[in-house]
N, C-alpha and C positions, 0 to 999 in steps of 0.2 A: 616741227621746230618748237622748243621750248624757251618760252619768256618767263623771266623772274618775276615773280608778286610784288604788283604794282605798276611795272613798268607802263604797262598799256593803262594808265587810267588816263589824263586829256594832256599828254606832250605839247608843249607849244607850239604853235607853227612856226617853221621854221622857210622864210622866205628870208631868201641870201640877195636877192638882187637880181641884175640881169645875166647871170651865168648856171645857177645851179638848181635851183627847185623852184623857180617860177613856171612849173610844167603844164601840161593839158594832161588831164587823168581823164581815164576813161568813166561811163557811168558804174562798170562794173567792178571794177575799181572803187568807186564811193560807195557804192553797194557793200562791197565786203568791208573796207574799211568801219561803214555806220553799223556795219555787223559784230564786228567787231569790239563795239564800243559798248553792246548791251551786256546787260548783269548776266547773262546767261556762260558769256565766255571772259568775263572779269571773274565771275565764281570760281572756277575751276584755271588756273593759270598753270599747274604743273601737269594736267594733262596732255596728250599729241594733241595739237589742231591737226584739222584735216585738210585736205589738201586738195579747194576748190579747182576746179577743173576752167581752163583759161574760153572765154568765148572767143567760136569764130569769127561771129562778124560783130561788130558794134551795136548795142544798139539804137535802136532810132531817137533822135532830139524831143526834148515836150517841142508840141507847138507853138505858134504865136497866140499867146493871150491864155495860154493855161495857168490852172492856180495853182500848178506846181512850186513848193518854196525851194526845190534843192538849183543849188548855185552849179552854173557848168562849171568845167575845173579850168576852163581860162581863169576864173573869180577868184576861184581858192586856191591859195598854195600848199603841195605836199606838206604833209605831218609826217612827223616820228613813226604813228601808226598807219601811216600810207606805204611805208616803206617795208615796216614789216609784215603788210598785207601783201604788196606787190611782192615779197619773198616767198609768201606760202604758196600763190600762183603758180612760182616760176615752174617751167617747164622744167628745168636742168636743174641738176643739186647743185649747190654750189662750191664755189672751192672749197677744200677741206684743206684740215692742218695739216694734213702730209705734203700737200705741195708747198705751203709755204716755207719747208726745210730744203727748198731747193735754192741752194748756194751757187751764187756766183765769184766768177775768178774775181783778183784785183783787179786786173785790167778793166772787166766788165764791168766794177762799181765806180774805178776810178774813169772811168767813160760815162756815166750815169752821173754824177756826182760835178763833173764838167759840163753836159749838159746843161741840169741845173742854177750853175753858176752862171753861164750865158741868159739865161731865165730872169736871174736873179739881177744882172746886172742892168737890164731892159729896164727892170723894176725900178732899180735904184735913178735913173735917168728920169723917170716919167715923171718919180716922187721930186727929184730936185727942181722942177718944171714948176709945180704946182706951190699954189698959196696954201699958204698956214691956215690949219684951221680956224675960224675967228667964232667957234662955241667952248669955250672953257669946260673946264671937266666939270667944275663948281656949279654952273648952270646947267649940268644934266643928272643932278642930284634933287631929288622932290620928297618931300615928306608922304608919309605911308609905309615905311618900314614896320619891323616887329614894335612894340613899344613907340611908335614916334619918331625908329631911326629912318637915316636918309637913307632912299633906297637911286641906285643909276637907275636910270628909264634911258634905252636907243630905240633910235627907229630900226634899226639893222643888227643881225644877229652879234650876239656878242662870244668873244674869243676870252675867255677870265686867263691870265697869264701872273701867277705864283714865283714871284722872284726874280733876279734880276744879275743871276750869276752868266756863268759859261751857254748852258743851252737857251736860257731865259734870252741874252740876248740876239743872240745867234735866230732865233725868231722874230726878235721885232726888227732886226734888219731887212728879214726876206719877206715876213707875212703882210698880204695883200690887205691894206685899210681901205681900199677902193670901198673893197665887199663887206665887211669884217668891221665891227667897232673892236677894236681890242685894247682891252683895258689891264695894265702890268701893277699890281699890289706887291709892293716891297720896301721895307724899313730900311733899306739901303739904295740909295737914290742915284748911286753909277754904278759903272761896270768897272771891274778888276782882274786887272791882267796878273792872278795869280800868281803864274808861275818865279816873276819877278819881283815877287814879296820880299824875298830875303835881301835882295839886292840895296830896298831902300831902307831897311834896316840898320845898315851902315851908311849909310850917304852916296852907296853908288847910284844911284837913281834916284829922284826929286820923288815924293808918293804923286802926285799931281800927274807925272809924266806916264801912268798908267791908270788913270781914269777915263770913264767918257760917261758924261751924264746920262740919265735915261733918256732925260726929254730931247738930247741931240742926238742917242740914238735913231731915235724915229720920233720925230715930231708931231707924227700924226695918231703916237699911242697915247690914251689916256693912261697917263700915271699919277696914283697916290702912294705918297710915303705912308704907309701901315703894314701893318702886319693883319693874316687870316688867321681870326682865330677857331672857324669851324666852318666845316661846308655841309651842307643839307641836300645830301646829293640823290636825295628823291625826288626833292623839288628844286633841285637845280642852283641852291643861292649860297652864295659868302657871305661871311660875317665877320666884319674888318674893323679894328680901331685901329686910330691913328699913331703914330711913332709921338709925336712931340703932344705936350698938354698946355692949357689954359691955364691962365695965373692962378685959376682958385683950384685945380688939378687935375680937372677935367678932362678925360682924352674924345674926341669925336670919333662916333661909331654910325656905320654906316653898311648898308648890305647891295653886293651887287649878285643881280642874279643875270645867270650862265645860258650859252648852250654850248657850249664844248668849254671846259675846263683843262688847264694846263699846268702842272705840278712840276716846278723846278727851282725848288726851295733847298736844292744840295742840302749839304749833312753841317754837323758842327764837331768842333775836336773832342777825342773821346779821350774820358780819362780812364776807364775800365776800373769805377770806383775807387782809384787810389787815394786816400784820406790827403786831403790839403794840396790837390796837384788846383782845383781852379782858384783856391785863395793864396797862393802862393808863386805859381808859374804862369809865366809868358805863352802868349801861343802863336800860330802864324797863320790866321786866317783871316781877320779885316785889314785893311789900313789902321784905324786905329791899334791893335793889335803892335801894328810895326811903330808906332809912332810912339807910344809909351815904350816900348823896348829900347827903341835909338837913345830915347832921355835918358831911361835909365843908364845906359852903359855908360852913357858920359859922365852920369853924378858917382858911378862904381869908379873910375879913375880921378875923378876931383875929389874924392872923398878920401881915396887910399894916398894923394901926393899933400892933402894936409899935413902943417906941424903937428908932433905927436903922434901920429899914428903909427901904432905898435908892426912890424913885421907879421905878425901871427893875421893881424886883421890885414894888413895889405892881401897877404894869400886868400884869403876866403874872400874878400872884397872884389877879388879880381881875378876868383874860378869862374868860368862860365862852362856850364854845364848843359849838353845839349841830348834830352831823351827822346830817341826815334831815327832807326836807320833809313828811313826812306828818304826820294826825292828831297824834299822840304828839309829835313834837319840835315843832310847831307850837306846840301847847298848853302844853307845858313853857317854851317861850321865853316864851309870853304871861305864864301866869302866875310864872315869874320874873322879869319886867321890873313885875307886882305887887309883890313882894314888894320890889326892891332902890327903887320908887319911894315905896309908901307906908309901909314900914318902918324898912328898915336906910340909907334916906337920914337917918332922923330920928336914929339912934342915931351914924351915923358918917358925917357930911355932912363929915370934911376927906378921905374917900378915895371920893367919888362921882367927883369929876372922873376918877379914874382905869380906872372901872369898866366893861364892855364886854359888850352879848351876841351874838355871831354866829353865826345858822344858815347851815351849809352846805347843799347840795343840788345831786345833779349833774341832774337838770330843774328845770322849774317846783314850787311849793308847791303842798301840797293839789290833787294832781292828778284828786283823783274830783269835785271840783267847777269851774264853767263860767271862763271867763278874767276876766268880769269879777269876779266872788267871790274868783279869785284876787287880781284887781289890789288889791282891798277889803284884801284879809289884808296886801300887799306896804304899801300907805299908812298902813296903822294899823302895822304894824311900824316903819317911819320916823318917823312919830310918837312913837312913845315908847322910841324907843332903840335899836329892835333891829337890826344890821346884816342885811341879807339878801344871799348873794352865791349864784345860779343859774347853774347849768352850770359846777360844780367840782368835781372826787372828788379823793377819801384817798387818798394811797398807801400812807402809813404814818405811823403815831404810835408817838410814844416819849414819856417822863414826862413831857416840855416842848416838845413842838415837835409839831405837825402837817406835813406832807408833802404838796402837791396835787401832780395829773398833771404842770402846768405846772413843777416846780420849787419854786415858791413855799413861803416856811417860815412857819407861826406859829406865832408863842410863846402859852402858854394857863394856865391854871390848873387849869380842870376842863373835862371833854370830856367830852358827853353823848351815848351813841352810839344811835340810833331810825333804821336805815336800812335795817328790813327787821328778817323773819323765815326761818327753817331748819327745816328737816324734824328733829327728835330722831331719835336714833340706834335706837329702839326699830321706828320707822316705816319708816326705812333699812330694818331687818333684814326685817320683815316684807313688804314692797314688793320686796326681792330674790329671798325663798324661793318666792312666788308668780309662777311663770315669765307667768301671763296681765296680769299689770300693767306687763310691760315695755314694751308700744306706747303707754302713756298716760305713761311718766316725761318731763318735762319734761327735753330735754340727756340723753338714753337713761340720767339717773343716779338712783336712787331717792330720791325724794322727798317725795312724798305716797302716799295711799292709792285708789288710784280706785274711785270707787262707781256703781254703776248707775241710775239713780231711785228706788231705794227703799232708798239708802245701804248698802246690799249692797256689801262690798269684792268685785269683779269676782275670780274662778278661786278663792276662800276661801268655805269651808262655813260657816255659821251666824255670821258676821263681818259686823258694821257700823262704819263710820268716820263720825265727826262731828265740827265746828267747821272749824279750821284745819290740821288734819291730812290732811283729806279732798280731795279732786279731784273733781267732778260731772261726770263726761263727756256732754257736752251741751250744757253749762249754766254752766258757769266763774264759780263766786262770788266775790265780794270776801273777804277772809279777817276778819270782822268780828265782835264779840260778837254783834251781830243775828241773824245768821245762824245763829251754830252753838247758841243759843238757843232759835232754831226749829227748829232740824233735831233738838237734843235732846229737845224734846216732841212728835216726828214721830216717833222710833225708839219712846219709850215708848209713846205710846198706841199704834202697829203690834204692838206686844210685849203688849200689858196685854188685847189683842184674841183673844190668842190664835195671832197667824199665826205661822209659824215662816219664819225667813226661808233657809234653805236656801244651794244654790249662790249666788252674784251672779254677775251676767253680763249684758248685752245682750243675750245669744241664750238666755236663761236664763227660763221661765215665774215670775211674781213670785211674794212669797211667799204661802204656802196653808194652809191647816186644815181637817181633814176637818168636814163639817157632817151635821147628820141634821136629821128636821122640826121637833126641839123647837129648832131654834135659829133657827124663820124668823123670831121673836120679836125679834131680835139685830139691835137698832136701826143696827149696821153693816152688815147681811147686806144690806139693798138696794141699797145703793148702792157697796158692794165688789162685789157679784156672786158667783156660785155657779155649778157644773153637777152636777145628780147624777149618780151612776155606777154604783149597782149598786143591791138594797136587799140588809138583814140577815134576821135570823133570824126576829126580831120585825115584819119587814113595814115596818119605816122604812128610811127611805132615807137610804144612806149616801154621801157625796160628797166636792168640794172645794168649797175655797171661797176662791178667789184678790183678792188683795187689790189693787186697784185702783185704790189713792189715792198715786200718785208723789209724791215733796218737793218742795212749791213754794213757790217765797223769796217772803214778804212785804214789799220793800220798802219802808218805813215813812221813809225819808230820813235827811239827813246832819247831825250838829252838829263846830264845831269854834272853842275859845276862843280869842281872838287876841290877850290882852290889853287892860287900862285899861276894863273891864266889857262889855268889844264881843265880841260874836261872830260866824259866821256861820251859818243854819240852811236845810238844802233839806225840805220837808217834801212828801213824794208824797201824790197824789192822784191816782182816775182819771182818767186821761187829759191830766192838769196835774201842776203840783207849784210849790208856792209857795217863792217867795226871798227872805229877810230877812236883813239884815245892821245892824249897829251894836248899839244898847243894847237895842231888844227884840228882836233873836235870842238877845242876852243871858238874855235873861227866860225865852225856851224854852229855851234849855241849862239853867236851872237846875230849870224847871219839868218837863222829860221827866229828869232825872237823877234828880229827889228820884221822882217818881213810879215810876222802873226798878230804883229798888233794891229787892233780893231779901226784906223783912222791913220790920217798922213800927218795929221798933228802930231799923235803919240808920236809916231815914227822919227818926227823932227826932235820933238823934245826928248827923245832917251838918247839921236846923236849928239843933242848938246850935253846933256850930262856927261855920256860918256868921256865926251871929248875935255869937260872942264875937267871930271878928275884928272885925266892925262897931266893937264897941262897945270894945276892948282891943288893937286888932292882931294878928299873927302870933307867936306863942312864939319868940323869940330864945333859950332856954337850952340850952346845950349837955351829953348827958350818954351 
């Protein structure tokens, strides 16, 4: 087995609690381990270790009153390097990357995946039971950082969690803080039900009605509003400042150190260098995002029904221009072409004639669905307004004019840019420092994270990456809420199990937890698999226990709103998958929406929205 330089120099102990690595090792086990530790086999790290051979019987105890200092392993809890000692023992090779490509049906994940959910919801019951933490995050920050920053000190291992998007919380719903301090760094302090961004854009939905703070996500996660601005993933630590500053402008900086790190810092909108697209264009990726864009539409029509204003400026005042055929700019054009027909026609019907929306797009629209779905979303756009013009790109925008390849100039109002996602500069950095991810960067330039099947960032120790940050080598997912939703309750329950996930790599044995006989009990252990390897002192048998269950996407199908109550919906099945379009695909986008939000609040608050436009239209006041 080969270990990267460094890896084996003093790993922290890692005692979980009363589930996972509070184990009995055997003496010969501490034996190789402290073998392990001398300069002889730190020298040489690229070398084979060799492959002690497992003792039969135990051997015998010191006795009463010897001056032996070595601690029995009731005392001491497994290490990092116990683990990978007890791997070179083992009798059996262990699983290799070829079985991990063994796929299961839908039904098989979506049975697994159910499961879990009853698991999950056990959990969620025990937590609602239980008192609130009463140690503030603030009081487990001590000085002794680099320089004098504050550094977290826990008594229990810590779970570091980057972000606070799709997979981000989709984890601090299910992961286990019994065991676990988990502590979530992000400069955005709720959760956002993307997909209904565009919605509140226009006033169909309140922005409030798809939030859910962090801290009432899970109560029992430590959260700080900051951003990471670099991880030391030799020695394990963040290094985080804070979102907001002090009056004289000081931002607090602060370092948490790790033993499993979690990376779900999704992407940001890419402009693919087009000159003037972020000083100039809207995007649709925060709430605030949408909040500046609702103001603005309103002051483009208060501004165009002024005295004096020329026809020539009403047209360009009240183009809205929308570049990107996917999901997101699709939906944004539909439901805009809502709001200018069944609203602000009625409030300011002498400046309709003048009014315009055209998506750009250098392909087809909505390109994850089939040509005729296309052609559906293309006709009902024509229908009610929307220009659609295919196979054109941006070369540059300035205040007032767009720029295609061709030459061609348009004058606009507002320009909404959905033409893609970036890798954050956070992801860059880490994607760089780790020389094994340079054969998976897309354009040899760092950009995502690439994971192994068991979301293991590939050449990084005890590192998983999820949602849209991530890269599946194998397996190339679409960059979707769905997804990093499922991959974020696929990290947790692997985590809440006990296993620790080690090196990532393709050629890398998955991740492992020593087991003994009381744990055959451990409704995972048959179906992850186990090999024993030696026994202890006490006569049980001490082992691994490799985990077994690769990340596998549930594709569950696609919605996307086109406008005037239509939609379109692909909804999978085995071995099928059914295709609706018009006013009841309508019906499923609104019925899988209200059902996928995160709390029974949100759920209330979007049937009130929806039901006040019904009954009042969309809020036109501007503030």
């Amino acid at each position: 087995m080969r270990v990267a330089p460094g890896r084996l120099g003093t790993p922290p102990a890692l005692s979980v609690g009363r589930r996972t690595f509070q184990l009995q090792t055997c003496a010969s086990l501490r034996r190789l381990a402290s073998a392990r530790r001398s300069p002889r086999c730190e020298a040489a790290p690229d070398t084979k270790e060799q492959q002690p051979k497992a003792p039969t019987t135990p051997p015998a105890p010191p006795k009463n009153g010897s001056n032996s200092t070595e601690k029995k392993g009731v005392d001491r809890p497994l290490t990092e390097l116990d683990l990978l000692a007890l791997r070179s023992q083992h009798p059996h090779k262990p699983p290799s990357a070829a079985q991990w490509q063994q796929k299961s049906s839908m039904l098989e994940i979506a049975w697994d995946q159910f499961l879990d959910s009853v698991e999950d919801i056990n959990r969620h019951w025990s937590r609602a039971v239980k008192e609130l933490p009463t140690t503030k995050a603030f009081d487990k920050l001590i000085s002794g950082g680099k320089d004098g920053a504050l550094r977290l000190k826990s008594d229990k291992p810590v779970v570091l969690l980057l972000g606070s998007g799709w997979g981000a919380h989709s984890i601090m719903k299910v992961i286990d803080t019994d065991t676990y301090e988990v502590v979530c760094i992000s400069p955005r302090n709720h959760f956002l039900f993307t997909p209904m961004l565009p919605s509140t854009a226009v006033g169909t939905v309140e922005f409030r009605s798809l939030l859910e703070p962090v801290r009432v996500a899970n109560p029992f996660v430590t959260y700080f509003e900051a951003a990471c601005d670099k991880v030391d993933m030799d020695n394990k630590v963040a290094y985080c400042t804070g979102k907001n500053s002090y009056l004289d402008g000081r931002r607090p900086q602060f370092e948490v150190p790790y033993d499993i790190l979690i990376v779900a810092v999704g992407e940001q909108p890419a402009t693919f260098g087009t000159p003037g697209v972020e000083e100039n264009c809207y995007f649709m990726k925060e709430i605030s995002d949408s909040v500046e864009l609702r103001t603005q539409i309103q002051n483009q029509f208060e501004l165009a029904a002024l005295p004096g204003t020329s026809k020539e400026d009403m047209r360009q005042s009240l183009h809205f221009v929308v570049v990107g055929g996917g999901p997101t700019g699709v939906e944004f054009a539909g439901t805009l072409s809502d709001f200018l027909r069944d609203d602000l026609r009625k409030k300011y019907p002498e400046l309709m004639p003048f009014v315009r929306v055209t998506l750009l797009n250098s392909g087809s629209i909505l390109g994850s669905f089939d040509a005729k779905m296309q052609q559906y979303a293309l006709d009902n756009f024509k229908r009610v307004g929307v220009d659609v013009r295919t196979g054109v790109r941006v070369t540059e925008v300035t205040k007032d004019t767009i720029t295609l390849k061709d030459g061609e100039q348009i004058k606009y109002g507002i320009c909404v840019w959905s033409a893609g996602n970036a890798a954050r500069p956070l992801v860059q950095q880490l994607a760089a420092q780790i020389p094994e991810q340079a054969p998976f960067q897309p354009g040899g330039r760092p950009s995502k994270l690439a994971v192994d099947p068991f979301l293991r960032v590939i050449g990084a120790r005890d590192v998983i990456a999820i949602g849209d940050c991530n890269l599946l080598v194998g397996d190339r997912l679409p960059a979707t809420a769905q997804v990093a939703g499922q991959q974020g309750a696929y990290a947790a329950h692997l985590i809440n199990r006990g296993y620790l996930p080690l090196v990532g790599g393709l050629d890398q044995p998955p991740p492992c937890k020593p087991v003994t006989t009381n744990n055959l009990l451990d409704p995972a252990y048959a179906t992850l698999g186990s090999t024993v390897a030696t026994a202890d002192d006490d006569g049980a048998f001490t082992g691994l226990a490799f985990y077994k269950k690769r990340f596998e996407f549930l594709n569950l199908g696609m919605l996307a709103y086109v406008g005037d109550s239509e939609a379109l919906t692909e909804i999978t099945l085995p071995g099928t998958s059914i295709k609706l379009s018009g006013q009841l695909a309508f019906l499923v986008w609104k019925s899988v929406y209200i059902t996928k939000q995160v709390s029974f609040r949100n759920r209330v608050l979007i049937l009130f929205d929806w039901l006040k436009v019904q009954l009042f239209g969309r809020d036109l006041s501007n503030y």
